[in-house]
N, C-alpha and C positions, 0 to 999 in steps of 0.2 A: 217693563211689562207692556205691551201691544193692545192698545185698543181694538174689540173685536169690530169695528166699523172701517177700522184701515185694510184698505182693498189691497188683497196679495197678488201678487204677478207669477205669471209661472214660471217655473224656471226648469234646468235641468234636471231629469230624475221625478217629477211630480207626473200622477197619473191623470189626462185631461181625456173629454170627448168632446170631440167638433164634430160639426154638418158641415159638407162642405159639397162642393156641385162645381160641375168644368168644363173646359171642351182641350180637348187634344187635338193639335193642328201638326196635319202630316199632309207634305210637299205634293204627293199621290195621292191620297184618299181625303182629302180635303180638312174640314171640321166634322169631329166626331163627337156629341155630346154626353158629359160622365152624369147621371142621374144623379138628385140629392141624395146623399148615404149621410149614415151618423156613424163616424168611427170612433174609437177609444187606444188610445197606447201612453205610452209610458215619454217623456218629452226627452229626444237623443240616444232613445232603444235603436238595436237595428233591427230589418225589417219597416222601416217607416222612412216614405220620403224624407229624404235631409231636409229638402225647400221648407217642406212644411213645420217638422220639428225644430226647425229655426226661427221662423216663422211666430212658432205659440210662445218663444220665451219672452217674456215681457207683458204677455198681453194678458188681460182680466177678463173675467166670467162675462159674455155676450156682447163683448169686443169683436168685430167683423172685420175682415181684411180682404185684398183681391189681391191677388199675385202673378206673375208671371215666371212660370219656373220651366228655366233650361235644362235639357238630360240631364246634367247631370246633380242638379236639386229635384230629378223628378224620380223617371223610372232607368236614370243611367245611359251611357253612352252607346250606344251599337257598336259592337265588337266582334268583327268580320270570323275572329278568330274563333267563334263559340258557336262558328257555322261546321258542320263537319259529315262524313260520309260514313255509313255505318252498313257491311253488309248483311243481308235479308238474313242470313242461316245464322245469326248470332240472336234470330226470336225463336219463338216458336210455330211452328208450321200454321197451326190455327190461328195463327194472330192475325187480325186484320188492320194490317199499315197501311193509313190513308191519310193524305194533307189536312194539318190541322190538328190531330191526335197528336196530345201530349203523354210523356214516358217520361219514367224516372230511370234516371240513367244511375250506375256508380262505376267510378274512374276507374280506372286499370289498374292506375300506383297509390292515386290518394284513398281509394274506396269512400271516396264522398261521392253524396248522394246528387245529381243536380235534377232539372226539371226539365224538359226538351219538347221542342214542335217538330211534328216531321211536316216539311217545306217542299219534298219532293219526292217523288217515290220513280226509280229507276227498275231496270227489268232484273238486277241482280243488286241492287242496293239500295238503303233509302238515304236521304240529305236532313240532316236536324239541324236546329236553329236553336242555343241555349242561352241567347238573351231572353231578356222580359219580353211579351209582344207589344210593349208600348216604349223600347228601348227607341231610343235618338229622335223622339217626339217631343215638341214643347209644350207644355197646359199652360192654360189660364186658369187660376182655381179661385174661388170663392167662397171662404170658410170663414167660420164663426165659433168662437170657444163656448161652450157650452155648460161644462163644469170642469171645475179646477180641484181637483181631491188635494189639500195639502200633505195627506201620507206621503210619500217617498214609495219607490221601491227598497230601495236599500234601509228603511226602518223596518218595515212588513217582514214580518216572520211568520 
């Protein structure tokens, strides 16, 4: 039997919320500051930085960590390849394509759905960008565990 005084770590599959607060440092636009947020996810879901869900295993309720997380523990590598040309008469006549508008796009073969920036807009085409826009940036994050729910996902019904 477990002493209720013995402090649990988290581990994978337990649902936690951190605070956590950063700066994204890009070679071009310098340091950009990420405001204090309080998140909640599930530790090793997808959908959540890996750095960070790696990060909370181990650690206990108002445990505080700084990190340093590279693309690809952050927001993922840039991938020239999820740049692409898309032309204008494939919207509709009233839509207004302007840099920076994001579209949900769905593939041709896989009919999945992705998420897109339009990056440039040409006189018969536009150019979309369907990385993350903080894709092949490194953070420095600073979070802190907040609460550690012992549930599971995979008990919760």
């Amino acid at each position: 039997m477990m002493s209720k005084s013995k402090v649990m770590k988290a581990k994978l599959g337990d649902h936690v919320r951190v605070e956590y607060s950063g700066e994204i440092k890009d070679e071009k636009a310098g340091v950009k500051r990420l405001s204090r947020e309080i998140f909640e996810f599930t530790v090793g879901s997808r959908g959540v930085m890996p750095g960070i869900s790696k990060a909370v295993v181990g650690m206990v309720e108002g445990e505080r960590k700084q990190l340093t997380l590279q693309p690809p523990d952050a927001f993922g590598i840039f991938r020239p390849q999820l740049i692409r040309e898309i032309p204008k008469q494939r919207f509709p006549a009233e839509m207004i394509l302007k840099v920076g508008k994001q579209l949900t796009t769905i593939g041709v073969n896989s009919r999945r759905r992705s998420k897109v920036t339009i990056v440039e807009v040409r006189p018969t085409t536009i150019v979309v960008d369907g990385n993350h826009p903080l894709a092949g940036k490194t953070l420095e994050v600073d979070f802190q565990l907040l609460v550690h729910d012992l549930s599971t996902a995979s008990q919760s019904k």
